[in-house]
N, C-alpha and C positions, 0 to 999 in steps of 0.2 A: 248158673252153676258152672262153675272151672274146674279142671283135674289140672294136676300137675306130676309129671310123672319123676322124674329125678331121683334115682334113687329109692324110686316105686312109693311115692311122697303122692296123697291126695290131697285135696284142700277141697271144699264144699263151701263155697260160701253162698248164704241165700238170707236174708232178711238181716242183717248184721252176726250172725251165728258162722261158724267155722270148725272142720272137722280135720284136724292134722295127723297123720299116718306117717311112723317111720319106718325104719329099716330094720332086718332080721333082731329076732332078741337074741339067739347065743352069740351074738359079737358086742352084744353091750357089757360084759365086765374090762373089757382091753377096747375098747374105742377109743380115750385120748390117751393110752398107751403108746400109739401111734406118735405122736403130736408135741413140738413144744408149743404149749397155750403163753399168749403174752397178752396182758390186760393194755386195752388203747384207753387212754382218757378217764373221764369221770362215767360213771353209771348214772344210767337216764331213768326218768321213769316211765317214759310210752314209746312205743316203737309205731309208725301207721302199718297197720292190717293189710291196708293195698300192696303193701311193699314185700309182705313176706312171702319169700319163693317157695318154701323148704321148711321141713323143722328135722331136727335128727334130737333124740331122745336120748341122753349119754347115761343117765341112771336115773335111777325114784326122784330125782330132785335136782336136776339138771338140764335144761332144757337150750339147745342151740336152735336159735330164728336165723336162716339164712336170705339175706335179703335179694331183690331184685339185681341190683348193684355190687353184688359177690360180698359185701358187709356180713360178717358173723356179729348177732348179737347173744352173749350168754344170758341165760337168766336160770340163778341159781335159788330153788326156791325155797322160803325161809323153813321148811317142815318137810319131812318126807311124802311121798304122793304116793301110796300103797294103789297098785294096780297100772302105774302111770307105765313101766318096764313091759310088763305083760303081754300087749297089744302093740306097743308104743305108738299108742294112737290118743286123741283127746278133742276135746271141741270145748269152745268159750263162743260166748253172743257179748256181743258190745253193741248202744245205740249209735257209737260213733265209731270213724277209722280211723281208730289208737286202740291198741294193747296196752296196759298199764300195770304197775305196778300191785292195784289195787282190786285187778281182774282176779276172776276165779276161772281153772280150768276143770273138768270132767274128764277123767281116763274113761274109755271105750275099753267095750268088751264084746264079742261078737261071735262068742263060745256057744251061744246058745241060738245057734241059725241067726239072731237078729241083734241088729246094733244098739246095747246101751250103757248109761254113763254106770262108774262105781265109783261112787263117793265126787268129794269136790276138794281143791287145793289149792292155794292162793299164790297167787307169783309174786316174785322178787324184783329187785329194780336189772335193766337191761344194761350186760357189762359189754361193750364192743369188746372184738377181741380177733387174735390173728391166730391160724394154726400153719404149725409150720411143719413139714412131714419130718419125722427124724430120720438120721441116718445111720444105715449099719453100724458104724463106727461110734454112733453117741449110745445103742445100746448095751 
């Protein structure tokens, strides 16, 4: 088992399963308000598991993987994820280390003294991407 703190970010990983935690929900309608987002390359379809530092939860259907290596990858996912905002927390098991395209995540919920999934949502291909802070003057 590993914690990763970052922005109060856990990760659980134990048997190929994984439990990812992000950051406060009233800041998720303006989080890439912040930000000029710029797409790098082509979108992939697995990212390795071992590599991801972070995840920040930008809405129902948005998910940013932050890697070891400061790499952001987006993954925008094909349907909305009702619950996923809530907690902004979720966990996937893989028998292998790659995230994919073809994964299913679990939104957490932990409203009820104890931890579990609501519902399931399938993810999108992985877009790299660069965020850039704006500045006063661009808003």
């Amino acid at each position: 088992m590993r914690f990763l703190t970052p922005i109060m970010i856990s990760v659980i990983i134990a048997t190929g399963g994984c439990v990812h935690t992000g950051a406060d929900a009233d800041v998720m309608s303006s989080k890439d308000d912040k930000y000029i987002i710029t797409e790098i390359g082509e979108p992939i379809n697995c990212i390795m598991s071992s590599n991801i530092r972070s995840t920040e939860v930008i809405d129902n259907q948005t998910i940013d993987f932050k890697m070891n290596n400061g790499d952001i990858y987006r993954n925008n996912l094909p349907n909305k994820c009702p619950g996923l905002t809530f907690e902004q927390s979720f966990s996937y098991r893989t028998s292998i280390n790659q995230l994919c395209n073809v994964d299913i995540i679990k939104p957490l919920d932990s409203t009820a003294g104890r931890l579990e999934t609501r519902g399931a949502c399938g993810l999108g291909k992985f877009q790299k991407i660069e965020k850039i802070k704006r500045t006063e003057a661009e808003d």
